[in-house]
Each structure stands twice: as C-alpha cells, then as structure tokens.
N, C-alpha and C positions, 0 to 999 in steps of 0.2 A: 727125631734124628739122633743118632747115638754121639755121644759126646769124644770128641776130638782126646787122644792120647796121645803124650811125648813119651821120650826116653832121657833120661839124664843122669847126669853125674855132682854127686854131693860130695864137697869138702866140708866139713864141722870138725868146730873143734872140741876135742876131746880132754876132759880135764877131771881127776876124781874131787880134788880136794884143790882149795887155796893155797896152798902148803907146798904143792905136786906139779911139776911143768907140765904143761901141755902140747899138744899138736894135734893141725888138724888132717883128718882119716879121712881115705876115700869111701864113695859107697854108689854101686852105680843102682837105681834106679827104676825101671821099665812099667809101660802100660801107665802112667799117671794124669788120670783124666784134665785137663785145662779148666774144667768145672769145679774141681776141687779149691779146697782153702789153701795155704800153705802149711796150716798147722793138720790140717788131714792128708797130707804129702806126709810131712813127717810122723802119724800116725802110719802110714802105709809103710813106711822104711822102716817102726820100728816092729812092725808083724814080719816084716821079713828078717831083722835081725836075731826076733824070737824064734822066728821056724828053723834060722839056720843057728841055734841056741848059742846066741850072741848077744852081748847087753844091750840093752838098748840105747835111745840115746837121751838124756834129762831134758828136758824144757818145760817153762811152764806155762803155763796158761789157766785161765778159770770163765769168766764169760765167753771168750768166742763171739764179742758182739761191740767189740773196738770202744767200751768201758770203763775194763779196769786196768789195763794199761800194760799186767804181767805175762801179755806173751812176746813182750820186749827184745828181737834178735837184730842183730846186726847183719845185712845181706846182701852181699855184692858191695859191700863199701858202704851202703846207706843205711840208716835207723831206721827198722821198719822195713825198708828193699824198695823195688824201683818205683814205686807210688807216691803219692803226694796226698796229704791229708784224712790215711790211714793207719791203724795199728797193723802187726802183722797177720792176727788171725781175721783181720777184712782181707789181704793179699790173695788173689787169685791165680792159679797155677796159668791163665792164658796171660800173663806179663811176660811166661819166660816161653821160648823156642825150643823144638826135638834137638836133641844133638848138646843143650846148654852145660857151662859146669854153674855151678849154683856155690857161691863159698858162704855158710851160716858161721857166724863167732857171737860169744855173749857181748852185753858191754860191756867195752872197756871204761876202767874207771877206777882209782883205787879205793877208791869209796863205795864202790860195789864188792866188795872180794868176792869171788867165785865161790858157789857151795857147788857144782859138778856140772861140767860138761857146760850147755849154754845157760844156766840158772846164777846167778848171780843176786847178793844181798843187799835188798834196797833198803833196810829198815831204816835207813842214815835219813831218808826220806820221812818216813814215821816221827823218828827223832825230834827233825826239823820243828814239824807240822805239831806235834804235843809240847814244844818249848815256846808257843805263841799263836800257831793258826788257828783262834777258834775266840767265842764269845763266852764270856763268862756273864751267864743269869739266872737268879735267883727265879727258880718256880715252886716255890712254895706261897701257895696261895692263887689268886686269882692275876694272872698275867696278862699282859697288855698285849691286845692284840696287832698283831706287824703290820696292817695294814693303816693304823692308826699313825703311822708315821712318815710323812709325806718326805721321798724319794725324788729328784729329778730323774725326767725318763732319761736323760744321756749316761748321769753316773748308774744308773739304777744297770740301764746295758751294759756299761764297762767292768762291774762287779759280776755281772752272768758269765761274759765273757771272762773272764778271769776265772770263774769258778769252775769250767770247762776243764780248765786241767787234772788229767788223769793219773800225775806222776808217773805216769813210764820212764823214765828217764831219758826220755829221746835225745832231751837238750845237752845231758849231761856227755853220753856218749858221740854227740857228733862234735862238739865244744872241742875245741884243741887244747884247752887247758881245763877243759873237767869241768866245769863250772856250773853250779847250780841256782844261776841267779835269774833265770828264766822260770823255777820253778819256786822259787821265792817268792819273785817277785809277784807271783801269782795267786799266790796263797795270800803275801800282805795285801795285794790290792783291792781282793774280793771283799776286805773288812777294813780297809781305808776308804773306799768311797762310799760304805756306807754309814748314815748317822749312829745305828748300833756298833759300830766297830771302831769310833772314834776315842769311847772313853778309855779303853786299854791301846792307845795306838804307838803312842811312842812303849811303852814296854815289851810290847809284840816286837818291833820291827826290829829293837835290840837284842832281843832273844833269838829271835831266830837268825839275824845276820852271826850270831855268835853263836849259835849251835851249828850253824853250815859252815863255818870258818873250824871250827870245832873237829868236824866231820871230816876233814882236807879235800874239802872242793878246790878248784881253781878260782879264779878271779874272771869276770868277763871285759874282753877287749873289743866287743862290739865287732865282730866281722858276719854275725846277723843267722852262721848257719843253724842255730835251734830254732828259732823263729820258720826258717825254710821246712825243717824235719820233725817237727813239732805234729802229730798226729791231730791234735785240737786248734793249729792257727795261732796257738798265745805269742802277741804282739809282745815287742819288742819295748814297749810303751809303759810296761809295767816293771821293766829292769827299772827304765828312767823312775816312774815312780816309787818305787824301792828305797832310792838312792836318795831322793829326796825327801820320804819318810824319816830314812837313818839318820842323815846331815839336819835336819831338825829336830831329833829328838837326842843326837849327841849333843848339839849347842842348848839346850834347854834343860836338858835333866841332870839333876844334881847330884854330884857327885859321893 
C-alpha cells in the first residue's frame, strides 16, 4: 500500500550569522510522505530550494538514529516537536496533518550562538564535559580489570542512566532560564555513583559547575520541563545530586 502524503507549510527561521537578525521564511511544501523522518522532510525542501536555485536551509544532523543528539530543532514550541522521548531525526512526518503550518527555530539559548539558520554552537557543552567529566587512569602497564570492582546493582543503574545523556541540548532550550544543570548534573552523576569516579569527585563537580556558570547558563528553578523534553528521560535526580556533590565539596576543599 503506498504511503499516505500531506501538503504543508514550513516557517524556519532563517539566520546567516550570530552577528545577523533573523526571521522566520515561509516555504510551502507538497507530496510529503507521513513515512518519512522529519529530517528527510527537510531534505525534500531543500532539493526543492535547489531546483528553484535557492539556498538551502542549514541543519545539522549526523547519526539519524536518536544518538548523537545534533539534529536538535525546536518545533512547534517543543525540543525535539510533538513526541515524547525522541530526538528529532526519530520524528515521523505521520505526527503532523495535510493542510499543517510546521514552525522550525534553532535553540534558543545564549550559550548556543547561532553559526546559520537552525545550527547553533554547542561546544559550551564540550567545554563543560573536558573541564571534569571524565576519569583520569594511568594505563601504562597492566590495568586492573573494571570488573574487579564490586558495584551495587542500584548505583551501578543510576550511573547507565545518567550516562544516557546525549547532550542535545533539549534541557537547555526548553529551561526558561537557559540552564544547563540537567546536563551537568548528568555528566557528574555517571562518575559520582561510581567507586572509579570517586577519587576526583569534589574537583569535577567544582570545575564543571564553574565552567557552566562560566558559559552563562541560567540557574535551575526546578519547574521540571527538561526532565519532560529530555530525548533520554534524565531524571531530575541528578540536578539534586549535583547540588549536593557541589555543597560538599565547597565546605571541604581548601581554599
């Protein structure tokens, strides 16, 4: 059976440069299978922009397999568009109706600045994540093998869970004050609940709360929507433990 086509109308917004205002362009659409992805919609739009030798429009994306987290669009108001528990290139063109307007914007965030159109600079992300998220071990020589060190199965979960996060920025972009302590908190908690992540743990948790303050995130007030818009489900559990990584390793380390 041949597959079900809409016709619609796209608002994106359009932006060269961070530098450069923006708005968002209309672009109508036609014959768009409902089988399709959302990010192969917008490959369809920009072969039509091609043919009628018009730029196309930037986005990015790389897996295509809900990942790596960069084909991050904002869609109809929501991180990701009307789904629950996916990035946009899982988004299926049967979410939307013939006849729909569709509005795409990058995120906002000023810790994203725009490089064009809906592409936007996550490196603030990167930054974060190399000022502490990670383990420092010496492998030179014969290394001890990871299994060799006995995990409880609850934290051993809460750490996979935690690690889940893809840094899309979902949390940052729906957060009303910008805040990237969802994605923090997620990074410290993968190497706070485990014994390897203990020995650098107050120096992590200060670094990176001061490379994300650094960054001009906002602060989080707990109204819970990254948690909701969050492509991976990261609980809100690991803000809380974050906060009380920090508060014990500010009272503790020496000045």
């Amino acid at each position: 059976m041949a597959a079900k086509t809409i016709n619609i109308t796209l608002k994106i917004w359009r932006q060269k440069n961070a530098k450069v205002k923006g708005a968002l362009e209309s672009y109508k659409l036609d014959n768009v299978s409902t089988d399709s992805s959302f990010l192969e919609m917008l490959d369809q739009l920009n072969e039509q922009l091609i043919n009628e030798q018009k730029e196309p429009v930037a986005f990015d994306h790389d897996c295509r397999e809900g990942i790596c987290g960069s084909c991050s669009l904002y869609i109809n108001g929501r991180a990701h568009g009307p789904d629950t528990g996916i990035t946009t290139c899982q988004l299926h063109m049967r979410m939307f109706n013939d006849g729909d307007t569709i509005y795409v914007e990058p995120w906002r965030s000023s810790a994203f600045p725009i490089i064009k159109d809906l592409v936007v600079d996550r490196s603030a992300f990167d930054r974060i994540q190399q000022a502490g998220g990670f383990v420092s071990v010496n492998t030179s020589g014969r290394t001890m093998d990871a299994n060799a060190i006995p995990v409880p199965k609850d934290d051993a979960d809460k750490a996979f869970e935690a690690a889940a996060c893809i840094g899309c920025g979902a949390c940052v972009a729906t957060c009303k004050n910008g805040s990237a302590m969802l994605f923090v908190g997620a990074k410290v908690s993968q190497y706070a609940l485990l014994p390897q992540g203990k020995v650098e743990a107050k120096e992590r948790v200060l670094n990176m709360v001061r490379q994300m303050d650094e960054e001009g995130f906002g602060n989080c007030t707990n109204t819970g929507a990254c948690e909701i818009e969050c492509p991976k489900g990261i609980s809100l559990e690991n803000i809380a433990r974050m906060n009380r990584e920090f508060l014990f390793a500010s009272l503790t380390t020496e000045k």
